[in-house]
Legacy VTK file of the C-alpha trace (Angstrom):
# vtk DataFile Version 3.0
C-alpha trace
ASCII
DATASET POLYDATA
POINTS 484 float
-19.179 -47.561 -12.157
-15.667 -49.414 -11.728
-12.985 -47.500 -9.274
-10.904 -47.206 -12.736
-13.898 -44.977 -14.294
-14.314 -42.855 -11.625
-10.689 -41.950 -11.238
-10.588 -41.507 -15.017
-13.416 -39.526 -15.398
-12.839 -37.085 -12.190
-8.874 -36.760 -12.566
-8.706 -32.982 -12.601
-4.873 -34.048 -14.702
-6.807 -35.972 -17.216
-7.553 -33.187 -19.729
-9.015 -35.484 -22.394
-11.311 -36.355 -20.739
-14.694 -34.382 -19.834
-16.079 -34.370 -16.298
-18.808 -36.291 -15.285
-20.596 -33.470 -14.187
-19.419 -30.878 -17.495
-21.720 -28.648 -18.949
-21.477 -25.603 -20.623
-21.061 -23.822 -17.242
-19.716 -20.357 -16.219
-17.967 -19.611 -12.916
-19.160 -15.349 -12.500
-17.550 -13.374 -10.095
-19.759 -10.605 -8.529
-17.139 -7.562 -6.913
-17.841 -5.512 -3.895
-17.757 -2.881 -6.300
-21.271 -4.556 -7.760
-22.397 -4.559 -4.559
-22.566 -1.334 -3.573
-25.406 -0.010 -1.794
-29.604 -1.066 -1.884
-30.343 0.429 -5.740
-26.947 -1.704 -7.508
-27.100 -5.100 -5.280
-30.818 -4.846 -6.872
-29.730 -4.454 -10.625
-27.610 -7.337 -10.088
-30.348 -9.692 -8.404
-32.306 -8.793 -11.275
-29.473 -9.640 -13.811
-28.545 -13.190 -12.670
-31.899 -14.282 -13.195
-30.991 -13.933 -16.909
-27.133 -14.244 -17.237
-26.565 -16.786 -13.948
-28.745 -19.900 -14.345
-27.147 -23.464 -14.545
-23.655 -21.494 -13.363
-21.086 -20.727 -10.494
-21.480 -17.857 -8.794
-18.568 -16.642 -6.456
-18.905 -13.268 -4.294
-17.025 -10.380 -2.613
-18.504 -9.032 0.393
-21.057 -5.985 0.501
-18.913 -3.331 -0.147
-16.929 -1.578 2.724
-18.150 -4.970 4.987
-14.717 -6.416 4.633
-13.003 -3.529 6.131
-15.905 -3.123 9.578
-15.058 -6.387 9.813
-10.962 -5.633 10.750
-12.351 -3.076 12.592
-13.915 -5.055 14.722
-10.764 -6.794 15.515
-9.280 -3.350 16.671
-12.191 -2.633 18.960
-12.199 -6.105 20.385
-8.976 -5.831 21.588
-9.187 -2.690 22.861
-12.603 -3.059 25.020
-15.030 -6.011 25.126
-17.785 -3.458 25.487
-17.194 -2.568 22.121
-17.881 -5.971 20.896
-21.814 -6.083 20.815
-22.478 -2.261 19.003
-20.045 -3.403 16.314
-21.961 -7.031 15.637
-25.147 -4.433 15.718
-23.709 -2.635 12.865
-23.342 -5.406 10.817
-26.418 -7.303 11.476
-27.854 -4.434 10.601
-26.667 -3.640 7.229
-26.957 -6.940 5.910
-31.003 -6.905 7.635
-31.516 -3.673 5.564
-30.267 -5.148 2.428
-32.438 -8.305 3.074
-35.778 -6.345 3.360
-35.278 -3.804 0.518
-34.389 -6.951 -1.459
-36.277 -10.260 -0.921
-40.098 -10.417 -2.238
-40.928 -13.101 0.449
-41.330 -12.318 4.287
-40.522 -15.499 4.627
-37.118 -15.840 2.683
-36.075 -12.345 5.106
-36.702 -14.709 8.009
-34.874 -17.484 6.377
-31.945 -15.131 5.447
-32.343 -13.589 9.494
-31.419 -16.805 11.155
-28.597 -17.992 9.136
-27.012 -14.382 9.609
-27.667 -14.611 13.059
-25.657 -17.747 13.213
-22.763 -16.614 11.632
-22.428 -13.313 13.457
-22.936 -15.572 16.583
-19.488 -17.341 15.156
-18.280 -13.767 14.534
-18.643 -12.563 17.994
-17.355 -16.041 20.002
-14.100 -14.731 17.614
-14.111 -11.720 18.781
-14.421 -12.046 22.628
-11.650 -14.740 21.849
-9.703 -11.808 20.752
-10.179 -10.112 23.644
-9.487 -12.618 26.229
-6.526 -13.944 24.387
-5.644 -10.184 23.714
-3.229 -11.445 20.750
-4.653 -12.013 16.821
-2.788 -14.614 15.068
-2.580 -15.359 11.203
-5.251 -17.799 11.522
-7.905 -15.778 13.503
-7.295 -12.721 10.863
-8.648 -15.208 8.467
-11.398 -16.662 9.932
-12.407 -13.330 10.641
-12.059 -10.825 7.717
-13.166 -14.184 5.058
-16.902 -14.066 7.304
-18.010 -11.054 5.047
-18.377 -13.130 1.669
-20.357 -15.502 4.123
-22.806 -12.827 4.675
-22.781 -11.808 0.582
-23.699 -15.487 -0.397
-26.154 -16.196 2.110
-28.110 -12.623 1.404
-27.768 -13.579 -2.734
-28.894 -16.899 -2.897
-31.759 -15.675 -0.407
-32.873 -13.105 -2.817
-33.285 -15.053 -5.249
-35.083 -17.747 -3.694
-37.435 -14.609 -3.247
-37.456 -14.604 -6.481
-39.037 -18.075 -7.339
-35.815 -19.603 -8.714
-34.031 -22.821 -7.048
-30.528 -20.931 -5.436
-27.992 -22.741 -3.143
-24.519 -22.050 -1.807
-21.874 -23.972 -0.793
-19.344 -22.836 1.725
-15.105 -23.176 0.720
-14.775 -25.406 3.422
-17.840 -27.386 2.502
-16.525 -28.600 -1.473
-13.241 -27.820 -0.314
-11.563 -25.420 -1.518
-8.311 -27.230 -0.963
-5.319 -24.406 0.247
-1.500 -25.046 0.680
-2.478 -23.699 4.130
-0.566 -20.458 4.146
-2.508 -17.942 5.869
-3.292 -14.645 4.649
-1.478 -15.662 1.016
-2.889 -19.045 0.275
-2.832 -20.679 -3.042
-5.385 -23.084 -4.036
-4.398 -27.228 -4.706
-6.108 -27.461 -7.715
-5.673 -31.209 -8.144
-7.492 -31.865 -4.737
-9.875 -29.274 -5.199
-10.898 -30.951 -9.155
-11.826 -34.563 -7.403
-13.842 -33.136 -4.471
-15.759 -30.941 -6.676
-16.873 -33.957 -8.053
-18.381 -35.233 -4.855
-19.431 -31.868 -3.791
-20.040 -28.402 -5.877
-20.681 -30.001 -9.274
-23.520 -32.537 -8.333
-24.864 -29.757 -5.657
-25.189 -27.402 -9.031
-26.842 -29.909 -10.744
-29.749 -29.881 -7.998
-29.889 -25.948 -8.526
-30.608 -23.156 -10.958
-27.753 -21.779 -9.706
-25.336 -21.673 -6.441
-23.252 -18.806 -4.987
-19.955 -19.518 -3.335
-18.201 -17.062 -0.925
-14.768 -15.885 -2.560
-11.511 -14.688 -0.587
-10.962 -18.168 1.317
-10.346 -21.605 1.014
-9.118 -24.242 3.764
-6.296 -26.434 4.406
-5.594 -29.924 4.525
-6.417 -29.568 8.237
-9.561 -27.485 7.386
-8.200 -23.803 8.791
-9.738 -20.862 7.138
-6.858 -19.715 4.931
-7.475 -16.083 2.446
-6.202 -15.414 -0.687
-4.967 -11.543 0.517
-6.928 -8.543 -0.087
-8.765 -8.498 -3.454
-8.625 -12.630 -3.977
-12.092 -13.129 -4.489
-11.111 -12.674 -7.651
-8.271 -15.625 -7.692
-10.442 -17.772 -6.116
-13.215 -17.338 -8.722
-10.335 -18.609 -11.032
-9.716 -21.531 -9.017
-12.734 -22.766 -9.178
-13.293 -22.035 -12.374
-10.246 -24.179 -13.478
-11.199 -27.144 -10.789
-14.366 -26.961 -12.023
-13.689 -27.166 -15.895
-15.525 -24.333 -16.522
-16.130 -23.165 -20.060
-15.560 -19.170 -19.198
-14.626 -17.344 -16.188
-16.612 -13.845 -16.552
-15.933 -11.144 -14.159
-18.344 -8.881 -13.692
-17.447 -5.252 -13.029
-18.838 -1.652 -13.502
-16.327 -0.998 -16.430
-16.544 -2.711 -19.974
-12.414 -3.754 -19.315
-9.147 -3.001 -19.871
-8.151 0.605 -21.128
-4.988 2.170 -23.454
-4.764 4.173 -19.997
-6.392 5.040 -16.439
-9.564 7.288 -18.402
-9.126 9.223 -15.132
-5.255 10.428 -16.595
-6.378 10.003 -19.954
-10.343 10.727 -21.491
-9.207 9.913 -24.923
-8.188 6.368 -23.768
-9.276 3.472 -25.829
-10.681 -0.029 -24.958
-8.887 -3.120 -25.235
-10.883 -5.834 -26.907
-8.392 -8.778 -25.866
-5.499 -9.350 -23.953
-3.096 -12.433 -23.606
-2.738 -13.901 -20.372
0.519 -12.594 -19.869
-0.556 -9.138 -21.058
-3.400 -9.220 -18.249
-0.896 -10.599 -15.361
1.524 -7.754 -16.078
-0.870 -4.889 -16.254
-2.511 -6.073 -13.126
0.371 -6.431 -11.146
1.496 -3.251 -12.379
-1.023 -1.180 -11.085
-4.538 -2.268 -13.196
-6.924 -2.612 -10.528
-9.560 -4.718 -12.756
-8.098 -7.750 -11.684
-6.070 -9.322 -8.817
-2.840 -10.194 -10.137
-3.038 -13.771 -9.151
-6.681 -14.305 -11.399
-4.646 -15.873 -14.285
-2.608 -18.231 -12.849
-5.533 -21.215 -12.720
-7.346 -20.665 -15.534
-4.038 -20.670 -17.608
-3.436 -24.032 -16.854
-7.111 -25.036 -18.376
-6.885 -22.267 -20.948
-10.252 -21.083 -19.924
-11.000 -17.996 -21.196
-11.362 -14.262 -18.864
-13.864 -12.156 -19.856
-14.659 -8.977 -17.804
-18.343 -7.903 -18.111
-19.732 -5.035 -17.531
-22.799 -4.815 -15.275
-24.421 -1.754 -16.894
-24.084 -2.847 -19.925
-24.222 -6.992 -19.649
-24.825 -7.225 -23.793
-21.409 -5.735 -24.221
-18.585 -8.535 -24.793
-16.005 -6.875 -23.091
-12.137 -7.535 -22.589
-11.511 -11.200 -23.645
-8.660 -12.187 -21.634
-6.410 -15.777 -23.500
-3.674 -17.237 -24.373
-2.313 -15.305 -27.275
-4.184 -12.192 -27.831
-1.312 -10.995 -31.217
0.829 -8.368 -31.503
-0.701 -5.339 -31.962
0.222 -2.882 -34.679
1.551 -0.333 -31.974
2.840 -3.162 -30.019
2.166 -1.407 -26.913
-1.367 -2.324 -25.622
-1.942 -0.246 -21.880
0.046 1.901 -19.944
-0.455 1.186 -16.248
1.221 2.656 -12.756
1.415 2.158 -9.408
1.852 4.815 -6.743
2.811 1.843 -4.043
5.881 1.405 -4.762
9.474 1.903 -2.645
13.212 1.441 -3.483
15.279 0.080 -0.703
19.236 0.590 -1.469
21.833 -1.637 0.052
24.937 0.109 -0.896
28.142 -2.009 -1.077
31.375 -2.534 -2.907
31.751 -5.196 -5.221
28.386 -6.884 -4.677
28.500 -8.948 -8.489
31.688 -10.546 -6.951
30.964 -11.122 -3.048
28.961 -14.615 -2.820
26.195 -14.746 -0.721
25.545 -10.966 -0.202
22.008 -11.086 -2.584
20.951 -14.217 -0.283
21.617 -12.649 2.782
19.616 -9.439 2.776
16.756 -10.878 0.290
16.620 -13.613 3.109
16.436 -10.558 5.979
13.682 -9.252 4.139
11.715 -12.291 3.254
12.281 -13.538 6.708
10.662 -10.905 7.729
7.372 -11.323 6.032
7.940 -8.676 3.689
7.321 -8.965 -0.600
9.763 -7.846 -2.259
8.757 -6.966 -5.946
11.122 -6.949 -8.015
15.646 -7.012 -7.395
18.009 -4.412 -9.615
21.865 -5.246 -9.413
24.596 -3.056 -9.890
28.279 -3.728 -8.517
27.673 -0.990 -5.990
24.239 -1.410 -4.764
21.559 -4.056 -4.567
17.977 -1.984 -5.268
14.329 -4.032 -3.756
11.127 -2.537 -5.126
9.374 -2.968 -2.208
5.183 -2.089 -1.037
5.298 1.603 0.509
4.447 -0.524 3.597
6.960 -2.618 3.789
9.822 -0.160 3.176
10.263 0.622 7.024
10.026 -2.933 7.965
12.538 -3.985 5.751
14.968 -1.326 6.541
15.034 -2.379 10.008
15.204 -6.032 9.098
18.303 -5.519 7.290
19.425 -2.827 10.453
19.475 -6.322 12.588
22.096 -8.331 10.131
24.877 -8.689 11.997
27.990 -8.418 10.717
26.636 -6.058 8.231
27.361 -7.231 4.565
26.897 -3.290 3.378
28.097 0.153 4.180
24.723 2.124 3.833
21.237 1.492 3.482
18.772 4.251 1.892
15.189 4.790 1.178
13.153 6.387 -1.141
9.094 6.342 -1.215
8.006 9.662 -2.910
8.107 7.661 -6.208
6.000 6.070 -8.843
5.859 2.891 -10.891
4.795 3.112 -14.499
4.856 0.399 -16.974
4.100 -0.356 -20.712
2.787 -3.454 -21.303
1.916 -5.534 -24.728
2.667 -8.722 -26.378
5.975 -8.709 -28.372
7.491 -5.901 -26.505
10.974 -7.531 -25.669
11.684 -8.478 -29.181
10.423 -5.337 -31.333
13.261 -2.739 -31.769
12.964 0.605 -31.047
10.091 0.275 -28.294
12.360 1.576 -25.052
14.065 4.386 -27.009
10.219 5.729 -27.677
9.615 5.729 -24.538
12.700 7.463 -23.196
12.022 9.912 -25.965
8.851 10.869 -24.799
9.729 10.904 -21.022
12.855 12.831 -21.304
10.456 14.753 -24.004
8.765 16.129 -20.665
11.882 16.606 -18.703
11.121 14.144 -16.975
14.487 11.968 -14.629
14.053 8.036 -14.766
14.735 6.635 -11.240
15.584 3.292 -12.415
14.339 0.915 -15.154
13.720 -3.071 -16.016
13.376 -4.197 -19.519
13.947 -8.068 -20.231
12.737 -9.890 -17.193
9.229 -9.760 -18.856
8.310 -10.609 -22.635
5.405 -8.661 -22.428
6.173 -5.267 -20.223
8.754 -2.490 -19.343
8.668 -0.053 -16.222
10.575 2.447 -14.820
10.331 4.938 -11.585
9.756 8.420 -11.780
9.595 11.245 -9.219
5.847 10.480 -8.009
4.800 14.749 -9.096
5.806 13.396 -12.466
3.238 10.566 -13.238
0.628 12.639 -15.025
3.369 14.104 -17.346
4.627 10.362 -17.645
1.667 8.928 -18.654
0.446 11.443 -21.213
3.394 11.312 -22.938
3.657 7.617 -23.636
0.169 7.813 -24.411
0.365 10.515 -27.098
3.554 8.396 -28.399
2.414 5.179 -28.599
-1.783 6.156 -29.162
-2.429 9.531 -30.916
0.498 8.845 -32.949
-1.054 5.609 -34.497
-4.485 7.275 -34.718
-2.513 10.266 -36.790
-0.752 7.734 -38.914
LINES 1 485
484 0 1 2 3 4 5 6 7 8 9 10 11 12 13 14 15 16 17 18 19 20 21 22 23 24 25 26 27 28 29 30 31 32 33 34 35 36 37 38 39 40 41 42 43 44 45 46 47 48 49 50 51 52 53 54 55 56 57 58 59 60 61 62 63 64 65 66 67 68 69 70 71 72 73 74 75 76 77 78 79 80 81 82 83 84 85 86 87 88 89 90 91 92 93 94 95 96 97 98 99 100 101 102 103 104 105 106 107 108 109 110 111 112 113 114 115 116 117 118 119 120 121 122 123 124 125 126 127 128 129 130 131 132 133 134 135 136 137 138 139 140 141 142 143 144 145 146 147 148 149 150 151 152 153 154 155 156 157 158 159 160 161 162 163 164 165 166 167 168 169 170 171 172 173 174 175 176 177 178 179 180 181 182 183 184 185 186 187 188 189 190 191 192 193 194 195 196 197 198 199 200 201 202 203 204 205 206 207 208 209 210 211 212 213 214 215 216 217 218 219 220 221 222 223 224 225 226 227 228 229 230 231 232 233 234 235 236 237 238 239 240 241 242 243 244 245 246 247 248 249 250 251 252 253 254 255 256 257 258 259 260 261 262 263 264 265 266 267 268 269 270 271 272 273 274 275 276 277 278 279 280 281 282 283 284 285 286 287 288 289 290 291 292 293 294 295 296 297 298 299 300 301 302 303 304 305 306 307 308 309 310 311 312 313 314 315 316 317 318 319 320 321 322 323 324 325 326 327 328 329 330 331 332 333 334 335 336 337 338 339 340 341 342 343 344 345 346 347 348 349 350 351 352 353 354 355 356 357 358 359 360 361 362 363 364 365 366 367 368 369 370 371 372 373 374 375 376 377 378 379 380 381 382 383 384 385 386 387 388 389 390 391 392 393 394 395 396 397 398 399 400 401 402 403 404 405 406 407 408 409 410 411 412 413 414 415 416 417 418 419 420 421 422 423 424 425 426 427 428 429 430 431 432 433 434 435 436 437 438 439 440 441 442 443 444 445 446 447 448 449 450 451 452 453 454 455 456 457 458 459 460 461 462 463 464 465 466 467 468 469 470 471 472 473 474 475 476 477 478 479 480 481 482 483
């Protein structure tokens, strides 16, 4: 094939044209929460068999494994002693899992060595640790990324066990190209379409299936760079979207979205489909079936989200795309966050004094703090903040010298809670329901946002007031429709 073919016919850009490797191929994402202890990793080696052949397969780490792995970092800089029992722990674990699992003594001892070699990696980082007595970015990585290592390995073993034809592939193996920021990458998806066609495409071709660890990616320089806590799921839609993939499915233990948490609200109702912009917002609002990030690649492709539940796999679950309608009720979930934080700079004039936004936004983001969201009066300057980051900040802004404000004040016991649903911003009448039914309750609004977003509102309230809060809107926006 001429140079100009290839480049045509790999160009992740050129979207009129199909890859040479395209099939009608899924990219699945299998949670921690699916792999849960001995009796629900084996429901879910017996349902890829059936749902997973000629597809993607991208993993969390066994559940909990993520967090004994940052433990370990603690105990190896406290005591190098500590160092082997840990390792023990997790070898261990992962052992168990393998023998209550595979159907081939020799697939266990297959599965044994390559764990052994990786928790051989895993301890040369940690007595680094200890020696060095400092953990950087980049080791924080390298280190808490190992446990999706362990999940792939241990899957595709299984179900070798199992008679079928498994592989994995490693991030830094396709790659997985990052912009190289640690601990908050985001994936190059133009470098990471052409070497999938050198790497993860053909290598599926040669397999029933292969499993790829989730969470990571690498750099230009190949470092070990994570997508933050919960990015398995982000990466899933990388590769999904660098991929060409036909659907991204996520599998959980839940059918999807909800009117409401079920926990708050029994009578809540299930949301066939969602708009992209419907499922960023409730996500980053507080809706813990996603990571927030999950929509950004597959946007680009329009490649549909689908969240699948693993107890019931025949069920077709939320359908997550790009226009999802209006609905009649116009709202479509009600979502909250408890970590949330209001920092208040308090000064006079601030619409008219240049530069006083940039300066303490900068203090804070210098600092290596998120800031969610800004609200502007002329007397104060509010950042919605991570519960977290609230002290942090605060003393970041403490160090500006001359200080651009008069007083600085915090306030964590509150709670975010948001209405989300296509259409929101331009149907009348929406916000004045829902002050209705919160001041219904006697219920004080903190502080509220309505325009930056098409698709949702929020406001704080007092944190004791959240179950109040979210039963009213509910009964407003939900049992009134039913009743209509």
């Amino acid at each position: 094939m001429h140079n100009k073919e290839i480049e045509e016919n790999t160009s992740f850009t050129n979207t009129s044209k199909r890859q040479k490797y395209h099939r009608k191929m899924k990219v699945i994402k299998i949670g921690g929460g699916c792999l849960k202890g001995i009796k629900t990793i084996r429901h879910i080696s017996r349902l890829i068999p059936s749902y997973g052949k000629g597809h993607i397969l991208v993993v969390s780490a066994l559940y909990g494994v993520t967090d004994i792995l940052i433990n370990g970092i603690d105990k190896a800089l406290k005591d190098e002693e500590l160092i082997l029992p840990h390792l023990e722990i997790i070898l261990k674990l992962h052992l168990s899992v393998a023998t209550h699992l595979m159907e081939s003594a020799e697939c266990v001892q297959g599965y044994k060595r390559e764990l052994a070699d990786t928790v051989k990696l895993l301890e040369r980082y940690y007595y680094g640790l200890n020696f060095t007595g400092e953990l950087t970015p980049k080791m924080a990585d390298a280190i808490s990324c190992l446990g999706e290592r362990f999940s792939a390995q241990l899957l595709a073993w299984t179900l070798r066990s199992y008679g079928l034809n498994c592989g994995y592939m490693f991030p830094q193996e396709m790659p997985l190209y990052t912009d190289g920021k640690f601990g908050d990458a985001t994936v190059d998806l133009e470098a990471t379409g052409k070497a999938l066609q050198d790497s993860l495409l053909p290598y599926l071709a040669a397999h029933d299936m292969v499993f790829v660890p989730g969470f990571y990616g690498v750099s230009q320089k190949g470092e070990i760079t994570t997508f933050g806590r919960g990015g398995s799921d982000y990466s899933a839609a990388a590769i999904a979207a660098a991929a060409d993939a036909e659907v991204l499915e996520i599998w959980k233990d839940v059918d999807g979205f909800m009117t409401a948490d079920p926990k708050f609200v029994p009578q809540a109702e299930f949301i066939h489909c969602l708009s992209y912009e419907e499922c960023a917002e409730l996500s980053y609002f507080g809706a813990t079936i996603l990571h927030p990030r999950t929509v950004e690649p597959v946007r680009q492709r329009g490649i549909e989200i689908v969240i699948k539940n693993t107890m019931r796999p025949e069920a077709r679950g939320t359908v997550i795309t790009d226009s999802s309608g209006q609905s009649a009720k116009i709202i479509k979930s009600i979502t909250y966050t408890e970590d949330i934080a209001i920092l208040k700079v308090h000064a006079s004039g601030v619409g008219y004094r240049p530069g006083i936004l940039s300066i303490v936004s900068g203090a804070i983001t210098d600092a290596a703090l998120n800031i969610k969201s800004v609200v502007a009066t002329q007397t104060c300057i509010s950042f919605l903040l991570s519960k977290k980051d609230l002290d942090p900040a605060f003393a970041a802004l403490e160090r500006i010298q001359p200080r651009p404000y008069r007083l600085l004040e915090r306030e964590d016991e509150l709670v975010l809670l948001a209405i989300v649903g296509e259409g929101l911003s331009s149907s009348m009448g929406v916000a004045a329901r829902c002050f209705s039914a919160i001041s219904g309750e006697d219920i004080n609004v903190e502080m509220i946002s309505f325009g930056p977003s098409k698709a949702a509102l929020y406001f704080l309230l007092h944190r004791d007031k959240l179950y109040q809060g979210v039963h009213a809107l509910h009964q407003t926006f939900f049992a009134a429709a039913q009743q209509a």
